[in-house]
C-alpha positions in Angstrom: -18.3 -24.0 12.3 -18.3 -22.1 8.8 -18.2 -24.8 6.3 -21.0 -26.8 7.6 -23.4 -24.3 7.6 -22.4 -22.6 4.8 -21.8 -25.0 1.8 -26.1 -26.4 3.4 -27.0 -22.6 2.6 -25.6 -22.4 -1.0 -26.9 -25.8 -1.7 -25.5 -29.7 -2.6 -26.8 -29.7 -5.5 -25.0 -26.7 -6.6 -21.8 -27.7 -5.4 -22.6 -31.2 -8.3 -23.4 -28.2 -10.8 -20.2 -26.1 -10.4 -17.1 -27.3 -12.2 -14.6 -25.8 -9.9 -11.4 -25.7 -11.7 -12.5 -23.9 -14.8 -14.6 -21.1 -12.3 -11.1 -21.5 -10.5 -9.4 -20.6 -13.7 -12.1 -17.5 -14.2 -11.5 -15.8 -10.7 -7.5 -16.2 -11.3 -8.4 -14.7 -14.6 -10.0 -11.9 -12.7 -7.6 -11.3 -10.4 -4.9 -11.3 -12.7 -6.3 -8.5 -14.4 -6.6 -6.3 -11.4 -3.2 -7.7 -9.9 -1.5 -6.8 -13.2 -3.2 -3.4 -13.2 -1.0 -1.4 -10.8 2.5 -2.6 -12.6 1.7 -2.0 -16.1 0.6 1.8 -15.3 3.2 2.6 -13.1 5.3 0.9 -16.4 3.4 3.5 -18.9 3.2 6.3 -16.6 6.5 8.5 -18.0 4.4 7.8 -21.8 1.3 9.1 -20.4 2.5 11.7 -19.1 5.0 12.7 -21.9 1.6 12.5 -24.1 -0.6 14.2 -21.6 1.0 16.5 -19.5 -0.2 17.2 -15.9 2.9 15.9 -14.2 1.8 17.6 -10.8 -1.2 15.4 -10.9 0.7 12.3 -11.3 -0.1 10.4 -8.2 -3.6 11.2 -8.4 -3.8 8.2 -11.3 -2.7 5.9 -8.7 -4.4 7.6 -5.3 -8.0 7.8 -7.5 -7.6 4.1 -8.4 -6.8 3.2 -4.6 -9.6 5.5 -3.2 -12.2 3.8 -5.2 -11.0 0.3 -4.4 -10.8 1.2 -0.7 -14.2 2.4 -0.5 -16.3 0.0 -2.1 -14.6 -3.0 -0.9 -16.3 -3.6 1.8 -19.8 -2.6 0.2 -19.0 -5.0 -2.3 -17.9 -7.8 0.6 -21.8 -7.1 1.8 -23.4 -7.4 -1.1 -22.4 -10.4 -1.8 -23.5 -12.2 1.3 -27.1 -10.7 0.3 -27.6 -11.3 -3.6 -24.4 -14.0 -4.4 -21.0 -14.0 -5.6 -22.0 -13.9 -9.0 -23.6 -11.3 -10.0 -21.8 -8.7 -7.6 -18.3 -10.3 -9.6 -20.3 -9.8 -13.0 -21.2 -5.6 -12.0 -17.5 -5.0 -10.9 -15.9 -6.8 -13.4 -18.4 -4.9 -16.2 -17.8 -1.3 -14.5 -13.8 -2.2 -14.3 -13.6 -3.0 -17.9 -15.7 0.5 -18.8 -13.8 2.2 -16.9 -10.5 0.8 -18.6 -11.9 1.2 -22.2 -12.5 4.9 -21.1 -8.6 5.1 -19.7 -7.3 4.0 -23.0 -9.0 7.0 -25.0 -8.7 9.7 -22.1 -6.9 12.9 -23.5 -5.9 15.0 -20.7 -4.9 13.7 -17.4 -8.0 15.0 -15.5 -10.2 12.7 -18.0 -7.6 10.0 -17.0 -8.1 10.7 -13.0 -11.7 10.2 -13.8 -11.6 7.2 -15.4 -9.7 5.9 -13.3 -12.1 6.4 -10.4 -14.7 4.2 -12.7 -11.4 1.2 -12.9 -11.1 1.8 -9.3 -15.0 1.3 -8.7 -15.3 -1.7 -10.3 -12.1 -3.4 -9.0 -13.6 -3.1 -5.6 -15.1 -6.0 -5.7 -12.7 -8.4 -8.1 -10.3 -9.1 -5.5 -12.6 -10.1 -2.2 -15.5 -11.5 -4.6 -13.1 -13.6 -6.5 -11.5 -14.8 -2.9 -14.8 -15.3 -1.6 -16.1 -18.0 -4.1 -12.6 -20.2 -3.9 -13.7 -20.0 -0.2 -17.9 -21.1 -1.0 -16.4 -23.8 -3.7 -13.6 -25.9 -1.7 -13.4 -27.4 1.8 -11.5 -25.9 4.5 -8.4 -28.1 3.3 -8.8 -27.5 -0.2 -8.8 -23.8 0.4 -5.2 -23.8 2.0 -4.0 -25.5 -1.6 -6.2 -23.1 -3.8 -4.9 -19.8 -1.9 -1.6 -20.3 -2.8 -2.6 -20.7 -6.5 -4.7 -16.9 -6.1 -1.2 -15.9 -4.7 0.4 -16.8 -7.3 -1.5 -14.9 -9.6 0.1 -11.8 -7.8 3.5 -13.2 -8.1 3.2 -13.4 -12.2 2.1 -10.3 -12.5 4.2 -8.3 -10.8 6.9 -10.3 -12.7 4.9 -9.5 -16.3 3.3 -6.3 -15.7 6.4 -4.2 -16.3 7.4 -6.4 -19.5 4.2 -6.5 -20.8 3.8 -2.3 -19.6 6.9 -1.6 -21.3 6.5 -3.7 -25.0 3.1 -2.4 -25.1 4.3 1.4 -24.9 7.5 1.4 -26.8 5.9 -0.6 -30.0 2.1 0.0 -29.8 1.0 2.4 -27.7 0.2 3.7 -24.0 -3.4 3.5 -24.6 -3.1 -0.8 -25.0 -1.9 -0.9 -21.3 -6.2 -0.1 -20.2 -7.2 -2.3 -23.3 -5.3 -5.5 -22.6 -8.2 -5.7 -19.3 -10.9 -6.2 -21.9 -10.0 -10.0 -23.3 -9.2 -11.0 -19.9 -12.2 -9.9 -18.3 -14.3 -11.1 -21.0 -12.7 -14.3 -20.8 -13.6 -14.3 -16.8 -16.9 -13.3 -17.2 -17.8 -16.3 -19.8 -16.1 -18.7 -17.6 -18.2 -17.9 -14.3 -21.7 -17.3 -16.0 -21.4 -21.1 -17.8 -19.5 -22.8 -14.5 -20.6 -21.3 -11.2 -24.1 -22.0 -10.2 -25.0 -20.8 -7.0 -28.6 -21.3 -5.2 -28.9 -18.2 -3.2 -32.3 -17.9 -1.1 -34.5 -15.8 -2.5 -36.2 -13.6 0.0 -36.4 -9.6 0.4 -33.5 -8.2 2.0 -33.3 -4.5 3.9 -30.3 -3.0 2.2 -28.6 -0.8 4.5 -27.9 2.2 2.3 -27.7 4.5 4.9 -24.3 2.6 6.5 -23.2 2.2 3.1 -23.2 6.3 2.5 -21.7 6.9 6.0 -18.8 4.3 5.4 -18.2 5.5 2.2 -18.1 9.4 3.7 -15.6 8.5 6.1 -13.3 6.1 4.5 -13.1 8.6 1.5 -12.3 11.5 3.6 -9.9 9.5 5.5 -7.9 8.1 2.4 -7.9 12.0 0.9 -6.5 13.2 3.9 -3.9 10.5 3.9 -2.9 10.9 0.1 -2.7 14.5 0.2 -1.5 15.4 3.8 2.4 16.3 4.1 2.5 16.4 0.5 0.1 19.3 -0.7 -1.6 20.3 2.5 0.0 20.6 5.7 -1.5 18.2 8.6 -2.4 20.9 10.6 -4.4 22.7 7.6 -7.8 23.4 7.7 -8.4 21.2 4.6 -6.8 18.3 6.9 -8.0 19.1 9.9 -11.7 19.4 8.1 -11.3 16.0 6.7 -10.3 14.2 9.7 -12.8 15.7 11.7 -15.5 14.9 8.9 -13.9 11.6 9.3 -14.7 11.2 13.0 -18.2 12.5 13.1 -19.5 9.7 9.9 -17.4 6.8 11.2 -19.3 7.3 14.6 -22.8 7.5 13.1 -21.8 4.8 11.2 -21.0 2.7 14.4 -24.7 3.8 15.6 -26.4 2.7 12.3 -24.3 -0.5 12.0 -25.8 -1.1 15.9 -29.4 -0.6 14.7 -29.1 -1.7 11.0 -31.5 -5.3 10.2 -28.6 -6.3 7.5 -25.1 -4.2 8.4 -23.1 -3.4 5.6 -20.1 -4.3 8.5 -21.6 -6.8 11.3 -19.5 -5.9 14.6 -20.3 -9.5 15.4 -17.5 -11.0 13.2 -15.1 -8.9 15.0 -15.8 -10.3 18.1 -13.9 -13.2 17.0 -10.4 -13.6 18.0 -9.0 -14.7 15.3 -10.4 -12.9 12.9 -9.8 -9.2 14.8 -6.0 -10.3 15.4 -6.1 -11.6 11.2 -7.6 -7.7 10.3 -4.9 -6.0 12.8 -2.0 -7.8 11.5 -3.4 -7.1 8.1 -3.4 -3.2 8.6 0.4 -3.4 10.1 1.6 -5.5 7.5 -0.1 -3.5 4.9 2.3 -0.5 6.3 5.1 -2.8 6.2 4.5 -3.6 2.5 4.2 0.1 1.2 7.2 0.8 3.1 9.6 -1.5 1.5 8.2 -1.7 -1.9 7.5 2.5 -2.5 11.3 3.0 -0.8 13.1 0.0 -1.5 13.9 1.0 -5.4 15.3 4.6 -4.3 18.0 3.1 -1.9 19.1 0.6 -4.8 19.5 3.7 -7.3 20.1 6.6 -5.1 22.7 5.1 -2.6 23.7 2.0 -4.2 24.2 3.8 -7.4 22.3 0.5 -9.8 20.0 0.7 -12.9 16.2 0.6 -12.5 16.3 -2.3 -13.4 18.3 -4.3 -10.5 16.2 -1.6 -8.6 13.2 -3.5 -10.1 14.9 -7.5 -9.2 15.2 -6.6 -6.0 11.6 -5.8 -5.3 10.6 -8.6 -7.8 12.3 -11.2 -5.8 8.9 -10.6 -2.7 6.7 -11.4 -5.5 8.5 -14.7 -6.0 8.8 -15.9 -1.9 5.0 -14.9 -1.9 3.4 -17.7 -4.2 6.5 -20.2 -2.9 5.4 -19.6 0.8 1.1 -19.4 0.2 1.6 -23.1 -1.6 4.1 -24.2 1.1 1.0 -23.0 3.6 -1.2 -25.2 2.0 0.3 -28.3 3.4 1.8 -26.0 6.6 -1.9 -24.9 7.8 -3.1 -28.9 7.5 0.3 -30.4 9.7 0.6 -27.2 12.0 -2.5 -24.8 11.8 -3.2 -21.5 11.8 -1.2 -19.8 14.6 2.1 -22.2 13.9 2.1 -21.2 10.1 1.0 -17.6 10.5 4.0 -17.2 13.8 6.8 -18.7 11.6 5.2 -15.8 8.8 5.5 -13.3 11.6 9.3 -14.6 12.3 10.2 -14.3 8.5 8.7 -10.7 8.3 11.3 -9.6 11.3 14.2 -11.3 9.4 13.4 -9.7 6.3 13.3 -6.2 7.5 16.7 -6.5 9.6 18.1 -6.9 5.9 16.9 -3.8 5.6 17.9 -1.8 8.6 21.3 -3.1 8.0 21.5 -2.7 4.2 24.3 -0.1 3.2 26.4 0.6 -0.2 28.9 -2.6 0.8 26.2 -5.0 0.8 24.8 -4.7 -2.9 21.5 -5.4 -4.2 21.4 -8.7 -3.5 21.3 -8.3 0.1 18.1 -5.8 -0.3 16.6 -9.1 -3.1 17.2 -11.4 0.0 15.7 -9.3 2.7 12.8 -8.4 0.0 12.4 -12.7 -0.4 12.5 -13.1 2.9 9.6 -10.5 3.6 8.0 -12.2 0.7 8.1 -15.7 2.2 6.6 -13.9 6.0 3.5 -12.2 3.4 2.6 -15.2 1.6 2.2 -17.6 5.0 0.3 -15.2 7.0 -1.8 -14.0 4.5 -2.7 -17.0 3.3 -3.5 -18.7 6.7 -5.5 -15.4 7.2 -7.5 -16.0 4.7 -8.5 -19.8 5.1 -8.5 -19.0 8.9 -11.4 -16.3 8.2 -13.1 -18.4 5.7 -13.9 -21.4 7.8 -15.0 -19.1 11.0 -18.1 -17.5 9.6 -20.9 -19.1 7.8 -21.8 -18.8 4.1 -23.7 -15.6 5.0 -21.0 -13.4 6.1 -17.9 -15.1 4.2 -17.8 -12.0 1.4 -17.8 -9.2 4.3 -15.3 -10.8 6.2 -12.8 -11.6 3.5 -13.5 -7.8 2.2 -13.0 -6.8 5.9 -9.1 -8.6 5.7 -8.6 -6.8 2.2 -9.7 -3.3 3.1 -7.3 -3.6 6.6 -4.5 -4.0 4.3 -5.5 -1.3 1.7 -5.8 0.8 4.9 -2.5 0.3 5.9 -1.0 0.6 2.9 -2.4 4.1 2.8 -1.5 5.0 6.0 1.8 3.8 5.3 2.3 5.7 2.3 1.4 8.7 4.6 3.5 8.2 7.9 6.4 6.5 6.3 6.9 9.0 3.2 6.4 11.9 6.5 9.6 10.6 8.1 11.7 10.3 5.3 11.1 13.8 3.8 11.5 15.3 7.8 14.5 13.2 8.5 16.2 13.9 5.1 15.4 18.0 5.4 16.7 17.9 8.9 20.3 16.5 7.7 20.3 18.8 4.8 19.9 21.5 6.7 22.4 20.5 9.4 25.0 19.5 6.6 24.0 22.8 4.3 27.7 24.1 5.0 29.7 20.7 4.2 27.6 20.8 0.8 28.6 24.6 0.0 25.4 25.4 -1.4 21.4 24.6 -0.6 20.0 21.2 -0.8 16.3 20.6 -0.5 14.2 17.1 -0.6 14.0 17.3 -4.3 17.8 17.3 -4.6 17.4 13.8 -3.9 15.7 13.2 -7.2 19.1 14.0 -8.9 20.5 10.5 -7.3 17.7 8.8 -9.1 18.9 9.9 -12.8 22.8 8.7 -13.4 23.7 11.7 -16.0 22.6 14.1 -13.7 24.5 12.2 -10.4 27.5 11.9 -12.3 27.4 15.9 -12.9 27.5 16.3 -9.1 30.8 17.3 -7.2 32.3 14.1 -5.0 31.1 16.5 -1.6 27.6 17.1 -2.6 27.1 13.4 -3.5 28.0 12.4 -0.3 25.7 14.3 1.7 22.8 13.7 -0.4 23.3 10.0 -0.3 24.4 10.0 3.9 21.3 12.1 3.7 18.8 9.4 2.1 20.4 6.4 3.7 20.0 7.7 7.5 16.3 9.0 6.3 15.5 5.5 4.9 17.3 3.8 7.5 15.1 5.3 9.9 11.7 4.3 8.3 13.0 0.9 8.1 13.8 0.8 11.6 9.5 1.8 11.5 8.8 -0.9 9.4 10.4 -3.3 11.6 9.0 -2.1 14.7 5.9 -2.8 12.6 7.1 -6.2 11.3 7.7 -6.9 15.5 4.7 -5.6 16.3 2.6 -8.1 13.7 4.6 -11.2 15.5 3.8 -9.7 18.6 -0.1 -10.3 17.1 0.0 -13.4 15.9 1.0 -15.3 19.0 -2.8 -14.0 20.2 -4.0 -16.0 17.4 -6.1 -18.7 19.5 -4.6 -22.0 20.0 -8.2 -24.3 19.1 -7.1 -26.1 15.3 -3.5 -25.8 15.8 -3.0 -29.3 14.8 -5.0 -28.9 12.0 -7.5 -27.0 9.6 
């Protein structure tokens, strides 16, 4: 129903217009500077800081970015549906690159966390916008093909961010990590002004800035309360407990407004699709799957396995490489089996990769976690992927960028929630067995003894006894959230088998 309404309301002629493999070749442009954005930091970050200072504000470099990005995806997913793809992609791409110029000559963290906010603003709509035209520009069976050429782009640069990160800082400088955006997004922006043509209808629209306000209100307060809850406030503070409730009382008024609203930034109507509400709540438990294995992942392989960083590094690398293999394998798998076949043998993969986990000890090695980390890797990339095309062809032209920004923001979501539950278990199951084990030890070990697993020098320094319980200590605490993240990984094949049936044979 989507594509033949849709590609009549952008126009034939401007599909004659529109050379799509060089506007391809712009939007994996794009992406691959926001993709590569979150590995060369995290790359740079010991520099920065070195140069800076403000350790205890470390995570707010990443959390400001991710707030940002949360709460204007959507906003941006809108906007598009009303004015076009193109110029929505031209004001993020523009604000991203400010804001990265800015990053590269901030000199105190604070101006840093600032800037980064302006990145994190403009990135908010690179991803979906850039999604959203490969979905206006190719057929239904085109798009299955050309999504697991934007996966790819995520592959690369998870597998060139940290080598690029790490030259750039030990022979130039820290500040060349935010500058190496500008070519690229230069680049992007010349290739979609002179090769994507769209005729959007010109007519007055009733922008709903009211929603917009609300949404933003409650999606900020919930991602702040997430970041910083268990960490630096307790959940039961009043600073939590005054967010959550802030939370509440805007997401319902924004229910009312969206019910009331001429243009919705978020039309409840898309949701009442099936497919596309069990795509968005597979997204948000897969999204806690996926900040689960890649924030934790790394500290089993150094702190219990006892491996370099940089094996610690392989083994997570190795998702980013069954991700791109399994989004091109979809391509063909979405055309001979459909949607609900390729996405259920995703949700089957995503179980088998995280009982690597749950059974991963010392004996094992890092090449069991690289295999369970592929496999997961394999389960992303063929559920994503039909997600994606699967949303695409439901809704017409007119609500393709919302819906695609709805996917996107589910996962961002979960991510953060995630971060937030998962990191919660591990630092209450590892106090508990410190605290049981305190004796055994002979002298006091808290959660941040932990960190002395993750430097060799310093774990070498350790007595035999206190080195044992630290590391029994992490491996039952990490054990335990991946026994969560395969509940969750059950839990999203559970989902999928609600996908409807209707195309199963084809796209």
């Amino acid at each position: 129903m989507g594509d033949t309404a849709a590609e009549k309301s952008i126009g034939g002629s401007q599909k004659k217009r529109t050379k799509k493999h060089l506007v391809l070749a712009a939007v994996m442009l794009a992406m691959f500077m926001g993709a590569i954005e979150a590995t060369i930091v995290s790359t740079a970050m010991p520099a920065i800081v070195a140069d800076l200072g403000g350790f205890q504000l470390y995570s707010w470099v990443f959390s400001a970015y991710l707030l940002m990005n949360s709460v204007t995806v959507l906003i941006y997913g809108k906007l598009s549906d009303l004015f076009g793809r193109k110029p929505i992609m031209f004001f993020g791409v523009i604000i991203f690159l400010i804001g990265s110029t800015l990053c590269g000559f901030a000199s105190s963290m604070k101006m840093l966390i600032i800037f980064r906010l302006i990145q994190g603003f403009g990135a908010g709509a690179v991803m979906p916008i850039a999604t959203t035209i490969v979905g206006d520009i190719y057929t239904a069976e085109e798009r299955a093909k050309i999504q697991g050429y934007l996966s790819s782009v995520w592959g690369i640069s998870a597998i060139t961010g940290p080598a690029v990160g790490g030259l750039l800082v030990q022979y130039v400088s820290w500040h060349y990590v935010f500058w190496i955006n500008i070519p690229l997004g230069i680049l992007s922006l010349a290739g979609l002004w002179l090769f994507l043509h769209e005729n959007v209808e010109k007519k007055k629209h009733e922008i709903d800035y009211l929603g917009a306000i609300l949404l933003t209100v409650a999606i900020s307060s919930l991602m702040l309360v997430l970041v910083e809850g268990g960490s630096h406030w307790a959940w039961n503070s009043w600073q939590a407990l005054s967010l959550f409730t802030l939370c509440g009382l805007t997401l319902a008024a924004f229910v009312f407004q969206e019910g009331r609203a001429k243009e919705p930034v978020m039309p409840f109507n898309i949701w009442k699709e099936r497919s596309i509400f069990i795509a968005n709540i597979t997204s948000l438990t897969t999204g806690i799957m996926l900040i689960g294995i890649s924030s934790f992942l790394p500290t089993f392989v150094q702190g219990v396995m006892e491996q370099t960083a940089i094996i610690a590094g392989f083994t997570l690398t190795t998702m980013s490489i069954g991700w791109p293999i399994a989004s091109t394998m979809s391509g063909k798998m979405l055309i001979s089996l459909g949607y609900r076949t390729t996405s259920i043998i995703g949700g089957v993969a995503l179980v088998l990769g995280s009982i690597f986990f749950v059974t991963m000890s010392t004996s094992v090695g890092p090449i069991w976690a690289a295999a369970g980390s592929f496999i997961v890797g394999i389960g992303m990339g063929l559920t994503s992927t039909a997600f994606i095309v699967s949303i695409q062809s439901t809704v017409e032209w007119q609500q393709r960028g919302i819906a695609t920004a709805a996917n996107m923001f589910m996962r961002n979501l979960g991510n953060t929630i995630g971060a937030a539950l998962l990191g919660g278990i591990l630092n209450n199951r590892l106090s508990s067995y410190l605290n049981e084990n305190a004796a055994e030890a002979g002298k006091k070990l808290t959660i941040n003894s932990a960190n002395i697993l993750l430097n060799a020098k310093e774990r070498a320094q350790l007595t035999e006894t206190v080195r044992e319980v630290l590391q029994n200590g992490l491996t039952l605490s990490l054990h335990t959230v991946y026994y969560v993240v395969l509940i969750f990984a059950l839990i999203s094949l559970i989902l999928v088998f609600f996908i409807p049936k209707k195309g199963n044979s084809s796209v």
